[in-house]
GUTIBA-544367 format. One record per residue (C-alpha): x, y, z. Coordinates in pm, 1 decimal. Each point is the difference from the previous one (the first is absolute). Example, Ala and Ser with C-alpha at 12.3 -4.5 7.8 and 13.67 -1.06 7.14 Angstrom:
REM residues 2
+----------+----------+----------+
:       px :       py :       pz :
+----------+----------+----------+
:   1230.0 :   -450.0 :    780.0 :
:    137.0 :    344.0 :    -66.0 :
+----------+----------+----------+
END
This chain:
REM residues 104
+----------+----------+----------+
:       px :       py :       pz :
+----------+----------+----------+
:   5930.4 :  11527.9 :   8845.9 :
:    373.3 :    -74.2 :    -15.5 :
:    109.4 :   -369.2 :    -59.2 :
:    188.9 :     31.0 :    373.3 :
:   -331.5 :     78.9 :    141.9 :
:   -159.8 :   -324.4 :   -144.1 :
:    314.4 :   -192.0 :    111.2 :
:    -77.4 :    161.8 :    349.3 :
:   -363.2 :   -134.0 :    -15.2 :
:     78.8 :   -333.6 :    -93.0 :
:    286.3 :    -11.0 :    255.1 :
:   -227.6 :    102.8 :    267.9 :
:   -248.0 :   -260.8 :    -70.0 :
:    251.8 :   -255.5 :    -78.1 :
:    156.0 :     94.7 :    393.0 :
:   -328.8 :    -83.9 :    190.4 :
:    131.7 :   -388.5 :   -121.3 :
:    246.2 :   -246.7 :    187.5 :
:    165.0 :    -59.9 :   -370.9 :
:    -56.0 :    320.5 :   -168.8 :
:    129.0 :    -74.7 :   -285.3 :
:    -29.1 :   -363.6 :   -189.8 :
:    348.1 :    -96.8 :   -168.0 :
:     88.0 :    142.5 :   -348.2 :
:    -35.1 :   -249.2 :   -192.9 :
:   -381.4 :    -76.8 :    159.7 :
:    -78.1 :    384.7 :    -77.1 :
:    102.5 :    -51.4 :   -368.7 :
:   -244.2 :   -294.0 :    -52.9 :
:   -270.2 :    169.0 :    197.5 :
:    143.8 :    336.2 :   -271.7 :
:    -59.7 :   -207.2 :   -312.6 :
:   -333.4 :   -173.1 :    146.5 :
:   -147.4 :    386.6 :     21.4 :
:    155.6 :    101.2 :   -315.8 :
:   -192.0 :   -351.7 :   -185.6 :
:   -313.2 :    129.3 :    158.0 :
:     71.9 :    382.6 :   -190.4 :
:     91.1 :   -234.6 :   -288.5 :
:   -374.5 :   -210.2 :    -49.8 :
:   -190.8 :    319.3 :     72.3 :
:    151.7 :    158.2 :   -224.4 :
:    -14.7 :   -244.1 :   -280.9 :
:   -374.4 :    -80.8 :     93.7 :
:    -16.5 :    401.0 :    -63.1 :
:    165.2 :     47.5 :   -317.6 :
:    122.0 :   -343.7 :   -116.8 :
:   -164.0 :   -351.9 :   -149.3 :
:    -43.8 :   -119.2 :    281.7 :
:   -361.1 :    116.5 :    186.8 :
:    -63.7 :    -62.4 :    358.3 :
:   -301.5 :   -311.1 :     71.0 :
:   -326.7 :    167.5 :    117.0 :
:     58.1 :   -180.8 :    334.1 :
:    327.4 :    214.5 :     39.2 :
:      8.6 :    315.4 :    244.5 :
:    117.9 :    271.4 :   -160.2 :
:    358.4 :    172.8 :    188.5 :
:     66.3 :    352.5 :    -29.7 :
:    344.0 :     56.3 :   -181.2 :
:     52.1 :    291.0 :    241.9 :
:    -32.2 :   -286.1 :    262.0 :
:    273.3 :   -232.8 :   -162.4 :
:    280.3 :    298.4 :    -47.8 :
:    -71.9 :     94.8 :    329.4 :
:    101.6 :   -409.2 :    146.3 :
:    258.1 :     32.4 :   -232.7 :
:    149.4 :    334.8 :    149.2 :
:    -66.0 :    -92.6 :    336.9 :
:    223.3 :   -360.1 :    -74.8 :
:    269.8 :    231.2 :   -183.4 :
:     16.9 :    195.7 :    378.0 :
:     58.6 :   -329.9 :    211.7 :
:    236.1 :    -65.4 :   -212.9 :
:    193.9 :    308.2 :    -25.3 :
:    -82.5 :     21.8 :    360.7 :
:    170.1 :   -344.4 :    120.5 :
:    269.7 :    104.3 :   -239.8 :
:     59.7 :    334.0 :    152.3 :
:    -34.6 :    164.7 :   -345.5 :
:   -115.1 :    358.5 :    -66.3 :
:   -236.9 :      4.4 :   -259.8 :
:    -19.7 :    432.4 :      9.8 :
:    388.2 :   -105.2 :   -107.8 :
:    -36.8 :   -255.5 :   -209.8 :
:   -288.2 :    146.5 :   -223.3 :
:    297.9 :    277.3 :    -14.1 :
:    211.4 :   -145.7 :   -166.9 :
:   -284.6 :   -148.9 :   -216.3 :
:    -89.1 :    289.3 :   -136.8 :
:    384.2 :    153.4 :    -22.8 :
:     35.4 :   -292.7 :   -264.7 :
:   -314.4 :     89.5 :   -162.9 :
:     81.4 :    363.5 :    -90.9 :
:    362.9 :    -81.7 :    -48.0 :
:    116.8 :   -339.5 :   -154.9 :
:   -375.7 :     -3.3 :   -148.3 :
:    -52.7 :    302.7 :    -85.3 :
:      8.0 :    -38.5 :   -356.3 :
:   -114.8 :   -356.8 :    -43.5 :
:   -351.0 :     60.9 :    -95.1 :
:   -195.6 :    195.4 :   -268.3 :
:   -103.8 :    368.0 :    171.1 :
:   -309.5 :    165.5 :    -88.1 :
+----------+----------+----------+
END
């Protein structure tokens, strides 16, 4: 599925609302507030800190998917194409980058 597609999906969603789209600064907080969720699962995962036995247990598949869904309102609002952006992304990878690391 192409990133436009998942902008489309969130867009349509996001359209059934009288305020489709919250302001950009409002979608960054809600942004970081899914990406501190992805943060504590993880680190009750693999890190020091273990989850209390009362805890429910979250998916991480669940928390990158709130955390690409908030990346779409917010490319959406912004009119950004993220097909183009991740472009460019990867243009900078396998050109300005493309010696930066240790190859196998």
């Amino acid at each position: 599925m192409s990133l436009k597609k998942i902008q489309t999906d969130v867009d349509e969603w996001a359209q059934q609302f009288k305020l489709p789209y919250w302001q950009p600064h409002e979608i960054m907080v809600r942004l970081m507030e899914e990406t501190g969720e992805l943060a504590r699962e993880v680190n009750h995962r693999w890190g020091p800190k273990k989850k209390k036995s009362v805890e429910e247990k979250k998916e991480l598949e669940d928390e990158v998917g709130n955390i690409i869904f908030t990346l779409c309102c917010l490319a959406n609002s912004q009119k950004i194409d993220l097909d183009e952006a991740w472009k460019r992304v990867m243009d900078k990878c396998y050109g300005r980058d493309k010696d930066r690391y240790e190859k196998k």
